[in-house]
N, C-alpha and C positions, 0 to 999 in steps of 0.2 A: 130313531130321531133323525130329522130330515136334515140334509147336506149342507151345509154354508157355502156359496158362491161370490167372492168376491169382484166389488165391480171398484174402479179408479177412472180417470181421464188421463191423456197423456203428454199432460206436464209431468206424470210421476218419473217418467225414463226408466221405466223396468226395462231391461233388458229380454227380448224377445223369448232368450231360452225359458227365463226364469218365468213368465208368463204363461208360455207354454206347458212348463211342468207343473205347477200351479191352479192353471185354469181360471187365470186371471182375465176379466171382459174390461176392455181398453178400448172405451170413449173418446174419438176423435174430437180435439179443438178443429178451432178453424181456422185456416189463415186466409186474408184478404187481400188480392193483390191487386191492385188497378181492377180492371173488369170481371178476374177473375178468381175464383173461389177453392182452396181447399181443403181435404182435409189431412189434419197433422198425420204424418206417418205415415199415411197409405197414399191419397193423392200426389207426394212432395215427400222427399226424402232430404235429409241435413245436407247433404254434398252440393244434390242439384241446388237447394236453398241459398248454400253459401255462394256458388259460380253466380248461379243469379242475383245476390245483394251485390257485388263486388261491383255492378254494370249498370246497376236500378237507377234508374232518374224518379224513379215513385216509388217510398217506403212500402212496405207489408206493416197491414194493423191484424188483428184478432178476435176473435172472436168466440163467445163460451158455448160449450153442450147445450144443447135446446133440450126443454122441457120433454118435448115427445119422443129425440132419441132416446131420452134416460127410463121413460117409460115402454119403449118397447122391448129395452132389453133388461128392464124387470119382470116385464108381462112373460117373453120366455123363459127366464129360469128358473118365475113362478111356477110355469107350466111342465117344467122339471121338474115339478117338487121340490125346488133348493129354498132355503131359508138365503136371504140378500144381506150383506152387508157392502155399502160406498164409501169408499174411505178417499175424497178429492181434498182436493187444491186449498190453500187458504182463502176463507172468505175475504182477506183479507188484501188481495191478492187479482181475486175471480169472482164472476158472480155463478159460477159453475154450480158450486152446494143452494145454493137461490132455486136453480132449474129443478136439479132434482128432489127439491122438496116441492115445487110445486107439480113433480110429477106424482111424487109420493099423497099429493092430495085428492090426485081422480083416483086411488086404488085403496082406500078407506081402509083397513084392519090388516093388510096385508103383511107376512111377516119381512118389513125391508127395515135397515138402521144407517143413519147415517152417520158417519166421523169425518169431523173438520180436521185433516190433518195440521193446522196453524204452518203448513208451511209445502216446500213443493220439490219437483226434482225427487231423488232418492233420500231425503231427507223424509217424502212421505212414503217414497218407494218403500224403505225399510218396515216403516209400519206396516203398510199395506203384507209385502212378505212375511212378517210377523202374527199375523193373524192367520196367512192362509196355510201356515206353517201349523196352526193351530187346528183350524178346518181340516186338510188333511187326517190331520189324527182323532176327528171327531167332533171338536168341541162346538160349541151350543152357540150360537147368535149372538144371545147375552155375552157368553164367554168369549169369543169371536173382537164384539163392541167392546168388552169390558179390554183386552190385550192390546187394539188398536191404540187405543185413550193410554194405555199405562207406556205405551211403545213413544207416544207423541212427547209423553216429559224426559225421555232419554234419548233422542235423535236431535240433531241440528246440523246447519248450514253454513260456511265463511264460502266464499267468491270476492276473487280479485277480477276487475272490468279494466280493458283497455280505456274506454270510456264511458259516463253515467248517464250520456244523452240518450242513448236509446232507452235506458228504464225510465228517463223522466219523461221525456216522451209518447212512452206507452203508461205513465201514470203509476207506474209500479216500485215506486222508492218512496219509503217514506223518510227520516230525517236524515238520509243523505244529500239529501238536496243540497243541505249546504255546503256539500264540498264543488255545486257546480258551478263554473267558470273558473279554477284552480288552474295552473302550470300545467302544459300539456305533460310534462314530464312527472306528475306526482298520480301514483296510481292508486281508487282508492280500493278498500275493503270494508264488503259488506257482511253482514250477519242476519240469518233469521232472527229477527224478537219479535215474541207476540206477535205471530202472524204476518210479516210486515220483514222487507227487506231494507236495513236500517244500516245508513254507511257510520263505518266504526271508527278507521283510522286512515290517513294516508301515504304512502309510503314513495318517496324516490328511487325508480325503475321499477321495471318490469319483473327481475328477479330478484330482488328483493320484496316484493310483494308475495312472489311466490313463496318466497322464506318466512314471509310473516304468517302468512296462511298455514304452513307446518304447526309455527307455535302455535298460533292460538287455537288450533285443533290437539293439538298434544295437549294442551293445558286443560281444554274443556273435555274431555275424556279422563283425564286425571288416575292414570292405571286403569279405567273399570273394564270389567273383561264379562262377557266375552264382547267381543268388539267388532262390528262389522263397519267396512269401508268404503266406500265409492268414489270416484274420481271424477270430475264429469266435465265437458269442454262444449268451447261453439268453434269448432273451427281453428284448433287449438291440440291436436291432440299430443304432440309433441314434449309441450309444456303441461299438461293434463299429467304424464305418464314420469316424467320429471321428479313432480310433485308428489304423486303416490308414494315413488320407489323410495325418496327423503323421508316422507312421514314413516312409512315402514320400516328404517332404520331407527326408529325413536320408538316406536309401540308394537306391540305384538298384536295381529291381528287373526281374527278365529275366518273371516269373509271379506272377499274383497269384490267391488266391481268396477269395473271400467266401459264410460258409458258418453255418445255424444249427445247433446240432450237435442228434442226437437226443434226444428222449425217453428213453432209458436213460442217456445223458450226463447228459442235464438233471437227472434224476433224483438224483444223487451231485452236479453241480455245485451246483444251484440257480439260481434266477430271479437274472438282474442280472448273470452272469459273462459275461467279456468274455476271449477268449486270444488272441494270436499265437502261431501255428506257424512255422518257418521250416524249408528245407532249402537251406545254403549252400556253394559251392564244386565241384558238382555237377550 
């Protein structure tokens, strides 16, 4: 039975090792900066991202996977012999899963699958590791698709934002909106729903927000074990690793990671965001 090779783009923030061991193909977004062009992760790395926003008199926008990257690194793993599975970004979110389905239409019968992870960061990271977890030890395309999809109803996302201008900005918040123009002092907190970065609560300071983000990750796990973790920052790592070490004194964790997210993230989050991902019961 031929090999599953999974592909993602790199809003997921896998962690390089974890990629590596995996054999995970990570699609560069893009970032767009005044004149010039590039790409997430490899042309531009989070540090220099950050020195350079600190100084920017002209924002970075972004930009999704082209149809033809996605198709030429289906065409070679085709040509490996691998069965394909893409598990990107939220439609909801990106028009990423757009491109590679209309890559998936010049290659007619081919055995590729797609999964809409409904959301991003290691929130889809987990899924995505969840199936290749699978591949690894054999299992079938179908089977593969089918773990992704079961992985998507047990993962989620909270992120607290120093501020929400840069997600409304880049178009990427949905009914947070209306916490914008609020006290610079009240911070809020958002959640994946349904695809979609939806602000929940807001809270006064900075580490109290951090605190809230504890519970309501404690709460939405609710014992389930086994339990993997992620921690993930823009610029932030300080408070990123804070945050972990608190939640871990509440829950028992079987996986943990710690992770800065990219440049095309950073980008829509902004400097100072701090999120828990989790993937629980799986």
């Amino acid at each position: 039975m031929p090999k599953v090779a999974l592909v993602t783009d790199s809003t997921a923030t896998i962690p390089a090792d974890l990629v590596e061991k995996y054999n995970i193909t990570v699609l560069p977004q893009v970032l767009i900066w005044g004149e010039e062009t590039f790409r997430d992760g490899i042309d531009i790395q989070p540090d220099e991202f950050y020195q350079r926003l600190e100084k920017a008199s002209v924002m970075p926008s972004t930009s999704q996977v082209l149809p033809q990257d996605f198709k030429k690194v289906f065409q070679n793993l085709l040509d490996q012999d691998y069965h394909v599975l893409a598990v990107l970004v939220s439609s909801k979110l990106s028009g990423t899963i757009s491109s590679a389905h209309q890559a998936c239409l010049d290659m007619p019968g081919a055995p590729i699958e797609l999964v809409d992870s409904e959301s991003i960061s290691m929130a889809a990271g987990f899924q995505i590791l969840h199936a290749a977890r699978a591949a690894e030890q054999g299992a079938s395309l179908a089977e593969c698709k089918a773990l992704a999809e079961a992985a998507r109803q047990n993962t989620g996302l909270f992120v607290t934002v120093n501020t929400l201008e840069f997600l409304h900005r880049g178009g990427r918040i949905g009914g947070g909106t209306r916490f914008l123009g609020t006290a610079l002092n009240l911070k809020p907190i958002l959640e994946i729903r349904d695809g979609r970065l939806e602000g929940i609560e807001r809270v006064r300071t900075r580490g109290k927000a951090l605190n809230r983000v504890v519970e309501l990750v404690e709460a939405q796990i609710n014992g389930r074990r086994p339990l993997r973790l992620a921690s993930l920052h823009a610029n932030a790592a300080a408070d990123a690793q804070l945050t972990l070490e608190k939640l871990k004194e509440r829950v028992e964790v079987d996986e943990e990671v710690f992770s800065t997210v990219s440049p095309v993230v950073g980008t829509h989050a902004g400097p100072g965001t701090v999120a828990i991902a989790f993937m629980a019961g799986m």
